[in-house]
Structures are given as structure tokens and as C-alpha cells.
N, C-alpha and C positions, 0 to 999 in steps of 0.2 A: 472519343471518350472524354468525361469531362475530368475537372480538379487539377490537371497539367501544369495550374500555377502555384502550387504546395505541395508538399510531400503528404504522401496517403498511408493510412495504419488499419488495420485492419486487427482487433483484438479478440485471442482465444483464453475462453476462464475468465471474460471481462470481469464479473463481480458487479459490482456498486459502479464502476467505471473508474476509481482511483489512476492507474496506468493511461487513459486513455484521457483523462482531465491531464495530466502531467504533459502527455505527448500535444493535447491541443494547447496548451499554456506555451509550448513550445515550440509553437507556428504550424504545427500541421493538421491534416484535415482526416478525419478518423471514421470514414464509410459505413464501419461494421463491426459489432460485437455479438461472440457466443458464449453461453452458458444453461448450466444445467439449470441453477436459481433460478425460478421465477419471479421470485420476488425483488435477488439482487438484480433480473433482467428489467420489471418495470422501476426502478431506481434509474439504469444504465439510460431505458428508453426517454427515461422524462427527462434525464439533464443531458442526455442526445441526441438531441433532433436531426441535426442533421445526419445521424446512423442507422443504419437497419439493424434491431435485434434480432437474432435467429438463438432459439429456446432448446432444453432436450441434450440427453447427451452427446457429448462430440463425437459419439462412435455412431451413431446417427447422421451424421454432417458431412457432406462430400464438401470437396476444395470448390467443386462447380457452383455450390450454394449460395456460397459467401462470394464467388465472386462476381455472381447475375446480384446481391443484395448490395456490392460495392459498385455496380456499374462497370465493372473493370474485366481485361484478357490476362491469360497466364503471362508475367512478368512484369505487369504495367504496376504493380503494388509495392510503396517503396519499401514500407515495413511491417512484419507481423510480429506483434509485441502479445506475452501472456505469460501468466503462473499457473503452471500445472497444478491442483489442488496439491495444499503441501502438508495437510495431515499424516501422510503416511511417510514425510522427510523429518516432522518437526522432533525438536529435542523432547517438548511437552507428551506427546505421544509416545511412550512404554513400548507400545506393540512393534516399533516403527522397524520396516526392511522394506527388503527388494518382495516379499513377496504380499506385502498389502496393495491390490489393487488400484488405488489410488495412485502407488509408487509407478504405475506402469502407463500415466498419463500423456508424461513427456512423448511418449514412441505416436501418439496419436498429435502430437502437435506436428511432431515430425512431417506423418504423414498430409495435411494439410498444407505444410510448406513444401511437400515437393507438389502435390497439385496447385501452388498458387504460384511458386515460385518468385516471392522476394527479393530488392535488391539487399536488405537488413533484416535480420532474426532478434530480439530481443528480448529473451526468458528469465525469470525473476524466482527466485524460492528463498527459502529458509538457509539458514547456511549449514545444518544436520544435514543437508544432503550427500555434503563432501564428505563424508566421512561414513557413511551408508556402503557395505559392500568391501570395506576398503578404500573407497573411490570408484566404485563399479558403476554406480547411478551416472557421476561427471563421466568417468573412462567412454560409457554408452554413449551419452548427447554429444561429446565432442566428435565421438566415429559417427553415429549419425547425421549430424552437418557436416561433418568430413565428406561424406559418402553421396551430400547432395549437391558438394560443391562450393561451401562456405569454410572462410577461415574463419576460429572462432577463440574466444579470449574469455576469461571472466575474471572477474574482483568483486570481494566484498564490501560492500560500501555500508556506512555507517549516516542512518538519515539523521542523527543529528548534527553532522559536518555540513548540512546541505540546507540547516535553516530549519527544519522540522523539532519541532519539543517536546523529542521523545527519543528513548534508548533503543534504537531498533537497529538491528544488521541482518541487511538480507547480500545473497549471491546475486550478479546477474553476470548473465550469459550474453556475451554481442557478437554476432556474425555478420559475413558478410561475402558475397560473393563477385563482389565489384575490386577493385584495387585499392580504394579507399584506406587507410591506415583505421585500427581499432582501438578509439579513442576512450576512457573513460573519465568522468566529471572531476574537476579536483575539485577538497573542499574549499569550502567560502567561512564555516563557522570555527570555531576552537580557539586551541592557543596560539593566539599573534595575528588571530583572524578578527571576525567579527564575534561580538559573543553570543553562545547560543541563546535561541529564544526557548523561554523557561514557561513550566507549566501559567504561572499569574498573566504574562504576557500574553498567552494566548485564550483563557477565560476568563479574566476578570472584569469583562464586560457584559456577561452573560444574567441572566435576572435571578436572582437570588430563590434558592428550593430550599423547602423544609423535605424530609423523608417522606418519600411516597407522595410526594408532591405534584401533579401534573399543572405545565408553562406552557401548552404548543400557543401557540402563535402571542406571545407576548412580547412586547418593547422591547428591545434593550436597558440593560441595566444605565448604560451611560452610553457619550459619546465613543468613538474608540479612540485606546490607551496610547496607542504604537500603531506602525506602519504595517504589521502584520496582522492585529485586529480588522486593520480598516482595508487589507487587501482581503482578507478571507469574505467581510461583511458585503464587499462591494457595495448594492444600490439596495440590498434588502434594510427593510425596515423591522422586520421581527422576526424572533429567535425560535424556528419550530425545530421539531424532535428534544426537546428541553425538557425533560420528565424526571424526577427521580424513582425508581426502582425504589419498592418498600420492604426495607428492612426487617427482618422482624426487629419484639421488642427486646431480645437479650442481645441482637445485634446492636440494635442505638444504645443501650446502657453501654456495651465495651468502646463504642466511637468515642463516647465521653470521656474515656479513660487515656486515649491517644492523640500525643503531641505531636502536631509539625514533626516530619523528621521520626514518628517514632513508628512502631508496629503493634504486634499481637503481644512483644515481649511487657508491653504497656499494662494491657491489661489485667487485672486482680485475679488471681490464677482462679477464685470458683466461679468466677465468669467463663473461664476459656470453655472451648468446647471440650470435650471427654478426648478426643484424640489427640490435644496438643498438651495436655496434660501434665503427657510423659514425653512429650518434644524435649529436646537439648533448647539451650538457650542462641547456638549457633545455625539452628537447623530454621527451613523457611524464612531468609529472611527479608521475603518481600510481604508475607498473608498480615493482613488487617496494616495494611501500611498506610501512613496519611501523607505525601510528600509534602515539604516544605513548598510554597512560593516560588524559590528562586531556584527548586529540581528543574531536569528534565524528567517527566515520565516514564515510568517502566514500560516496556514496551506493549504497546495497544492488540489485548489477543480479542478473540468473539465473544468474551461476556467480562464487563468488569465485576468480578464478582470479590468483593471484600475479601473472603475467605481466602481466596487464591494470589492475591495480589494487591498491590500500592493503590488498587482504588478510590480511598477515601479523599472528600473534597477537601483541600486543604483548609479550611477553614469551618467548613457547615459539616453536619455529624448526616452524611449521607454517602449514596456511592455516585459516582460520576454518571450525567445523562452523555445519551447517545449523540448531543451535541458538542459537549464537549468533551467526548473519545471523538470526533468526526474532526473536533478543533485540534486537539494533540496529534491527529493524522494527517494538514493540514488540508481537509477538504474547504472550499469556500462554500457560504453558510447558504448557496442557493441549492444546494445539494441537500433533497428533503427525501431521507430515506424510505421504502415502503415495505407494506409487511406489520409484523406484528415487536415489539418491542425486543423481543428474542432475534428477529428475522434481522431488527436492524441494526444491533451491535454486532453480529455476527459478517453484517456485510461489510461496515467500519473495520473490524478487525483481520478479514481477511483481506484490506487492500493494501494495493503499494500505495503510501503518504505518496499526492498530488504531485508536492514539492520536489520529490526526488524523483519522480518519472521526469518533471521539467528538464533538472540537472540533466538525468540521461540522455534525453531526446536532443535539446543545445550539444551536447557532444556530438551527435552522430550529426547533427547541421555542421559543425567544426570537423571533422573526419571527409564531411562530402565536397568543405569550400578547399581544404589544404587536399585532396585528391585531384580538385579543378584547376587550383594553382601548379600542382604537378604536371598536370596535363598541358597548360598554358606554355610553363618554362621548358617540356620536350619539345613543344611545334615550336618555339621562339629560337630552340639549338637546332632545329633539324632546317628552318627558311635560315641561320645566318652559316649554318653548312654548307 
């Protein structure tokens, strides 16, 4: 079998491939991704060549599938990394339990991991999960790795401790079935760290939109700002998926109304919609937000849509293109979304930011060399026995 000289991931629920850009930024070699998207599937396919997609849903999908498309035998696969679709976990969904379909995903990941048998599981959601059931949704996943064999651990990690410019906290779940110790990322950004990289950091190099504007394949605005511009731009020379979404025109009148830092509270109340009308002055207080410059962004969901959220460009009276929601996420800019403008904010906002899949995956590289130094220092006491 081949790939013997890196560790191999094989991704369920890939998406856009956000996880699986993280885990290759992270030295390893990433076979194969599934998903029901088509659309986030020809995204996944273009910016991973070296992987098989396989399409459809995963109750569709035997372990045998994925592992003739990775080249690989039961246990030769070092890890299967994936988010179970988490609409039916998220805080934002009303409806959310144990008995939205969706909820009942995770048991189908399971299943593919006892037919692939990994030596690492690596599972990623909203953090509403925890608290789904009691804890009935966590109590399940952890008996279910239990029950295949894996010790498993989780933490919430917060992606802007990890260099990402954005307010985001999701759960992840690490297993393992090896002796290996269960390592998770510390952060690099915040207080007494480095400081986080803020919305301007990471677009202000982007070409300049009026409302409704469509950029694809335009220059950059300028050289890049910071080291994080010019690691996401790498060797691209222009800026696609840069479009603005048009506004209506009661929408651009209320943009005009809101400062850096301010919201909907901004606006001249017979502008507001009819339903904010009779809002409290404490109520939503992210819809028709413009962040300052030196924010971090609210966290990146599937559509920036003004009305719901901190959308607004910090400076131009538009809502954020799908490139820079994919910059706030940190995907690098050779990452050209597919699909229809719906298709592709959708696929940005359901990924894990790049950045913190990397964190993740460097840890479980740290978990497998301090497992090898373990193993070293027993045969070093057992020859001077």
C-alpha cells in the first residue's frame, strides 16, 4: 500500500474540505472525502486532487467504499476526521433535539469507523450539542467509541485563540485507540499571547465592492498587509468568489445610518423593518451590525445576511462577499468555491476554519512522537534490566 511516509485522513461530511485543508497544512495526506453536497463535493474535488470524492448520502456508503477510494486495508488509515451535519445540534436552530434526523448522524460515522478501523477519530460540532438531551447526544459518542475500542476526550476550542478572525467555538471530539496520550492544541492567540488577527487584517487587501457589485477574478486591492494575508494569498494573483450580494434599496439607506461598532440600534426607527420595530433596545444585538476594523468577526454561519448578523463591510455600505467570509474562515484564496452564490456561502459557513483543523492535527502529531518517546524509554529500561 502506498502513503506509508505520512499519516493518512480520510474525511466524513468533508464539505468545502475546511478540515481536511487543516489536517493537510498539517503534514498529512488526506485520500478521501464524503458528502452529500455536490456542489461542496466539486469544491472538495478541485482543491483535492490528490483525493477521491465519493457523493450521496453516507447511509449509502459502506467502509469498503472509501477504503478501495483511499487505496488502503482495515486499520492501515491513520485518521477519520468529520462534522456530522450540525443543524439539528446548533443553538440557531429552534427545532433542535435528539429527534431531528440530522441529530442521528453521528451513529453513521460510528459505523464507518468500525468498518475502516482507525488509529485516531476526530469529530468536530457546534458546542449546542452538549447540552442536547442532558448530554445524551456526548453520553452516546463517547459509548460508541467506547464500544469500538477508542479512548476519547473532548474540548472546546475557541478558533480565535488559534489565529483565526473570527468568534467561533466549536467541540471536538479525539480518539484513539492506540496508547498514545489525548492531546489538545493550546492557544497561540489572546492575552499574553500573540494578538488576534482582526477582521482589517484579514480583508483589507481585497478589491474594493460597491452593492451588488460583482469582482470574480480581479487584482488585488494591494500588495499584502501582514503575514496572514500573504499566507492565505500564497501564489494567486486574483481575488475570485468577490461579489457583493445586492442589497435592496431600504437595505443601503439603513447601511448609511451605521457606524464601525454600531448595529440596527443605528438606524432611524422608520427605516427599521416592521418587526424590529417593537424590538427592546437590548434585544439582537448582532442584526445590521458593521464591526469595527480591529473586531474579530461574529461567527461565519451559511449566509451573511445583514439582517441576522454583523455582516456589514466595515467600511463600504455592503454585506460581506463569499471571499471574505472564506478569509474570516481562514481558507487560502486558492480555494474557489462552486455552485451558485447561495451554494457557496453555505459551504464557507459550514466548515471547520483551515487554521484550527492545522492546530488539531499538530497535536495528534505531538500525542504520536511523545507515545514513540514512551515506547523508546520502556525498551531503554527493559535492555538496561
Amino acid at each position: 500500500m502506498a502513503h506509508k511516509h505520512s499519516m493518512t485522513v480520510i474525511d466524513l461530511f468533508c464539505g468545502a474540505g475546511g478540515l481536511s485543508e487543516g489536517f493537510r497544512q498539517g503534514g498529512y495526506t488526506v485520500l478521501a472525502g464524503q458528502d452529500f453536497d455536490d456542489k461542496a463535493g466539486a469544491t472538495f474535488a478541485s482543491t483535492h486532487p490528490e483525493a477521491t470524492f465519493i457523493g450521496g448520502p453516507i447511509q449509502n456508503v459502506s467502509p469498503q467504499q472509501l477504503l478501495k477510494a483511499a487505496n488502503a486495508r482495515r486499520g492501515e488509515i491513520d485518521v477519520i476526521v468529520g462534522g456530522p451535519p450540525c443543524q439539528g445540534y446548533s443553538v440557531y436552530n429552534h427545532q433542535r433535539g435528539v429527534n431531528d434526523p440530522r441529530a442521528g448522524l453521528f451513529r453513521e460515522y460510528l459505523r464507518i469507523v468500525e468498518g475502516i478501523h482507525p488509529r485516531w477519530l476526530v469529530m468536530e460540532n457546534v458546542t449546542g450539542i452538549t447540552s442536547i438531551a442532558d448530554g445524551g447526544i456526548v453520553r452516546e459518542i463517547f459509548e460508541g467509541m467506547n464500544s469500538l475500542g477508542y479512548r476519547v476526550d473532548k474540548q472546546i476550542l475557541r478558533a480565535e485563540e488559534f489565529g483565526v478572525p473570527q468568534e467561533r467555538r466549536r467541540v471536538f471530539f479525539v480518539a484513539t485507540r492506540t496508547d498514545a496520550p489525548i492531546l489538545f492544541p493550546k492557544p497561540t492567540h489572546g492575552e499574553g499571547l500573540l494578538p488576534y488577527v482582526t477582521i482589517w487584517d484579514a480583508i483589507s487587501d481585497l478589491p474594493k465592492l460597491n452593492n451588488g457589485e460583482k469582482a470574480e477574478n480581479r487584482q488585488y486591492a494591494s500588495a499584502p498587509k501582514n503575514d496572514y494575508q500573504a499566507s492565505l494569498r500564497g501564489t494567486c494573483t486574483i481575488a475570485q468568489n468577490h461579489s457583493a450580494p445586492r442589497l435592496s434599496p431600504v437595505n443601503e439607506e439603513r447601511m448609511k445610518h451605521i457606524p464601525p461598532g454600531g448595529s440596527w440600534r443605528d438606524i432611524p426607527f422608520h427605516l427599521l423593518p416592521e418587526g424590529m420595530k417593537k424590538a427592546k433596545r437590548s434585544d439582537h444585538t448582532k442584526r445590521y451590525g458593521r464591526p469595527r476594523k480591529t473586531d474579530l468577526a461574529c461567527t461565519i454561519l451559511t449566509k451573511c445576511d445583514v439582517h441576522w448578523g454583523a455582516y456589514i463591510h466595515p467600511v463600504q455600505n455592503r454585506a460581506l462577499s463569499v471571499r471574505e467570509a472564506a478569509r474570516l474562515q481562514s481558507f487560502p484564496d486558492f480555494f474557489v468555491f462552486q455552485g451558485s452564490s447561495t451554494d457557496q456561502y453555505v459551504q464557507v459557513g459550514n466548515a471547520v476554519p483551515p487554521l484550527l483543523g492545522k492546530k488539531v492535527a499538530e497535536s495528534l502529531h505531538l500525542a504520536e512522537q511523545a507515545s514513540k518517546r514512551r515506547g523508546r524509554n520502556h525498551s531503554e529500561l527493559a535492555l538496561a534490566v
